[in-house]
N, C-alpha and C positions, 0 to 999 in steps of 0.2 A: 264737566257740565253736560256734554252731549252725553256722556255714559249713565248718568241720572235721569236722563230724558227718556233714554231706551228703556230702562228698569221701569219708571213708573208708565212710562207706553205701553209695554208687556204685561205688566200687572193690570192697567185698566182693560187694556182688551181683553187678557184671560179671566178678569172676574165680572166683567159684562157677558162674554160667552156663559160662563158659567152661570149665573146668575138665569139669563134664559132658559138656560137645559132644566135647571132644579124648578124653574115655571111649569114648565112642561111636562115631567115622565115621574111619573112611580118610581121610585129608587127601589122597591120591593119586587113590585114586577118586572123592572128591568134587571133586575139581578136573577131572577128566575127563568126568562128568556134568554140571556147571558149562560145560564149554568145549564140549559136545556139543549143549546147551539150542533146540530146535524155535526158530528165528525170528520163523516165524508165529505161534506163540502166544506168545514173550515181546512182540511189536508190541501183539497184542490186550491184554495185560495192561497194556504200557505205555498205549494210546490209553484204556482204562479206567480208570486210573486220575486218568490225565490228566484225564478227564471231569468229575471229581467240585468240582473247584478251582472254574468257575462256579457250581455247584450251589450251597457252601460260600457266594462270593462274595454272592447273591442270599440266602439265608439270613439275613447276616451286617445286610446291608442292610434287611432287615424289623425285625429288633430295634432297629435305631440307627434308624429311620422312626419306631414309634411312643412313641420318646422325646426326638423332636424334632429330631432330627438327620439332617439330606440329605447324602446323599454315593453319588456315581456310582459302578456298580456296577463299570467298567471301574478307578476305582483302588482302590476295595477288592480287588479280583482281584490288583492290584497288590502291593497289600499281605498280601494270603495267601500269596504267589509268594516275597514277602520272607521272610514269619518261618519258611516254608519254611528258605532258605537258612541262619538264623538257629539254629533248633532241630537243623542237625547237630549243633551243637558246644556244646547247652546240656542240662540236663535235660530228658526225653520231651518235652511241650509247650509247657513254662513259657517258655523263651527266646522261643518263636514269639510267644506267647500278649503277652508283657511285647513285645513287637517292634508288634504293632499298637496294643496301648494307645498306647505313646510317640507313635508316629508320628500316629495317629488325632488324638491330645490337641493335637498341634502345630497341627492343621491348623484343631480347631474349641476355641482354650482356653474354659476355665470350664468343661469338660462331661466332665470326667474321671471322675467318678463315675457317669453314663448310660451312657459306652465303657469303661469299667471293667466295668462290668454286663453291657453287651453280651456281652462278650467271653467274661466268666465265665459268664456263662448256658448260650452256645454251647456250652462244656465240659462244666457240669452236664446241659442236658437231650444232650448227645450219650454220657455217659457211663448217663443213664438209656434213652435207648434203645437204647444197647450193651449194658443189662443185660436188658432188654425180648427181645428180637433172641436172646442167649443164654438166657434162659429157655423160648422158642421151639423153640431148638436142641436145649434138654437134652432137652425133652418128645420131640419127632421121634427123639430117640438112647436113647430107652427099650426097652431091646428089643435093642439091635441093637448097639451101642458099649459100650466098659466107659468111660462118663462116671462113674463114681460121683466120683473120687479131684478132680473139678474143681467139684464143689457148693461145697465151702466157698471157691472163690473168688466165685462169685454169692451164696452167703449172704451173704459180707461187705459187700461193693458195695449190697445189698439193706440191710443196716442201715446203711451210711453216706448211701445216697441217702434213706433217710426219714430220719432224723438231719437231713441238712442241708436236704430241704423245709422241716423245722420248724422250725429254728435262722430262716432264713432269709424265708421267706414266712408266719408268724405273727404277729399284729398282738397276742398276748400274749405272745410271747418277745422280740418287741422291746421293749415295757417291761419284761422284767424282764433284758435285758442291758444296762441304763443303766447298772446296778454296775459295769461294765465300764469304762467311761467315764476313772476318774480314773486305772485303769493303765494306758491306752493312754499317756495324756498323761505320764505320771511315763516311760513307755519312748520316746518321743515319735513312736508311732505310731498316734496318733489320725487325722491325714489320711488317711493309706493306709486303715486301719481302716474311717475312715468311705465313703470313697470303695468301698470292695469290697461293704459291707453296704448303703448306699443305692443304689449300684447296681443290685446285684438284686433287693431290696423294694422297686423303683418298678414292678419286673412281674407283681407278685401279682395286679394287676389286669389285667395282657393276656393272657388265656386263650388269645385266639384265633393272635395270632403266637406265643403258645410254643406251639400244634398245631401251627401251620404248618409251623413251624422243628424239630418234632419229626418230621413227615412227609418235611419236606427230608431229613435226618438221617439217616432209615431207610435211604430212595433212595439216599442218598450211600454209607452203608454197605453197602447188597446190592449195589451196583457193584463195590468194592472187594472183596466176598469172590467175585465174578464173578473179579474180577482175577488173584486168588489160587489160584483153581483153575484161572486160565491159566498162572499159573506151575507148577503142579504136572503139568498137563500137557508144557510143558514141558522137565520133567525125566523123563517118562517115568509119572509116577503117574498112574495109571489107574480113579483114584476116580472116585464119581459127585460129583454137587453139594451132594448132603445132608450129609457129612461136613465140608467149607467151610462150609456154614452152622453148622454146628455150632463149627465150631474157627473162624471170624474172628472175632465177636464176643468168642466165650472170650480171642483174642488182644487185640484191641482194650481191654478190659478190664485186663487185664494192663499194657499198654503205659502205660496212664494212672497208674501208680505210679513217680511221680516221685524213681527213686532211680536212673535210669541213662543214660547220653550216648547219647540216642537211641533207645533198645531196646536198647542192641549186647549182643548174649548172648543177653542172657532171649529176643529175640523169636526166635530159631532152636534153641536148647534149648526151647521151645516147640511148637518145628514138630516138633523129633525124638523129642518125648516124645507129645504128642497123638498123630501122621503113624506113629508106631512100634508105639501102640496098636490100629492096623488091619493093623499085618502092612506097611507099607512100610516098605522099607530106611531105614536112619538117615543112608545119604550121602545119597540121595533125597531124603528131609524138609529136612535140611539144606540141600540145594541149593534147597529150594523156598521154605523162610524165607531165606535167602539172597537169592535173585530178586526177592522182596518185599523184603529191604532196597533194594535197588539201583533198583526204582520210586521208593521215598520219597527215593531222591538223583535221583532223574530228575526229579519234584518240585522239587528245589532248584535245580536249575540253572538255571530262567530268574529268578527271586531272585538268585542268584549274579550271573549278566549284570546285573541291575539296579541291581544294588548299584556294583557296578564303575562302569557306564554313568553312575550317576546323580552317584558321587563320587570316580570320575579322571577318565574322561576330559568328563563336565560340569564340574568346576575349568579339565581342562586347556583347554576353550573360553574356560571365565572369564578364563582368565589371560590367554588369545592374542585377547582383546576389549577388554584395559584399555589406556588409553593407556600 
């Protein structure tokens, strides 16, 4: 029943996005502005983007360090490269996210619940300092943008990330969610259960790698909205940087709401409703969420190779090795 609910959840949000965009922009001349796109600056936005994938990697790598777990930063790279490929074709992050748990778990068993955590954390603190990062943004667009209509997306995120510090890293809400306990098992999802919640309550105590991995974060994310205002370049939009700061984050934000294959919609009905609020054209915006979809597939293609690489034609060795 709940996996009927995601389907048609996905579907209605993607065809309400979409529905908007086709309100809005020429598909002729958006196709024209698209096929017209500066080289030089789609490169730099690609090679920025590209950048952040180590960053992520070494990140990733500090949280699974100090809960015991060694593992070379070259196949974690690896494995970000994968759920890349993985997350075109599942909800926003989850597929990617579920893509290195499994793999992670195969490589070191019994520690599913520390890479579990990992994993999740990464999310939590990257979606707290994409709310950090946008609160920043909103303050800089006082004055000077009509932000009002996008507060209640950082209020919400604001009560859901203190909500879940508390749920989560409170040494009195964890005894009082033992009640919890006999309905997991009566639904028999107690492992998972436990596995996600002692995960991240073994990091209540590491202050200093979740600064770390909060600072990685930031980095990671002002590259990418560097990247993003090379794509709007681009397309010809002639904004300064302040507005990109302003509007990645607000996207990023956005994105983390797990109801759609990828973005596809929301994140370019986003470009053309922010990017439209300054007076750019709406085939413009559109071309320029657009371009940033097309990074996030540039992202997956060496994932894609890997995946292949590692399970046809590594069989097709196995096979032409056997006696």
């Amino acid at each position: 029943m709940r996996r009927w609910l995601r389907v048609v959840a996905t579907l209605l949000v993607t065809s309400l996005a979409v529905a908007y965009i086709l309100s809005k922009i020429d598909v002729g001349k958006t196709a024209d502005t698209i096929g017209s796109a500066s080289v030089p600056w789609l490169v730099a936005s690609a090679f920025l983007t590209i950048s952040t994938v180590p960053l992520m990697a070494w990140r990733w790598q500090q949280l699974l360090t100090v809960r015991g777990i060694q593992e070379r930063v070259v196949w974690l790279l690896r494995a970000y490269l994968v759920s890349y490929a993985v997350g075109q074709v599942l909800p926003t992050g989850v597929g990617g996210d579920a893509s290195r748990i499994f793999e992670t778990s195969r490589r070191h068993p019994g520690r599913i619940a520390p890479i579990t955590g990992s994993v999740l954390l990464e999310r939590a603190l990257g979606g707290v300092v994409t709310l950090v990062l946008a609160g920043g943004g909103l303050l800089l667009a006082i004055g000077r943008y009509p932000i009002g209509a996008y507060l209640w997306i950082v209020a919400a995120f604001v009560a859901a990330s203190i909500l879940f510090a508390f749920v989560f890293f409170s040494a009195t809400m964890r005894r009082r969610l033992a009640f919890l306990l006999p309905m997991t098992r009566r639904l028999r999802l107690e492992t998972p259960a436990r596995a996600v919640y002692e995960g991240l309550h073994g990091y209540r105590n590491e202050r200093r790698a979740m600064l770390t991995v909060a600072l990685v974060t930031a980095a990671a994310q002002l590259i990418r909205v560097v990247a993003i205002y090379a794509s709007g370049r681009a397309v010809g939009i002639h904004l300064s940087l302040l507005p990109y700061v302003v509007l990645g984050p607000l996207l990023f934000l956005v994105m983390l709401v797990p109801f759609t294959i990828n973005g596809l919609g929301v994140r370019e009905a986003f470009f053309v409703s922010f990017l439209g609020r300054l007076d750019v054209g709406h085939d413009a915006a559109f071309a320029c969420g657009f371009l940033f979809f097309v990074m996030t597939l540039l992202l997956a293609l060496p994932g894609l190779a890997i995946v292949l690489w590692e399970n046809v034609f590594g069989r097709a060795r196995v096979a032409n090795a056997t006696p």
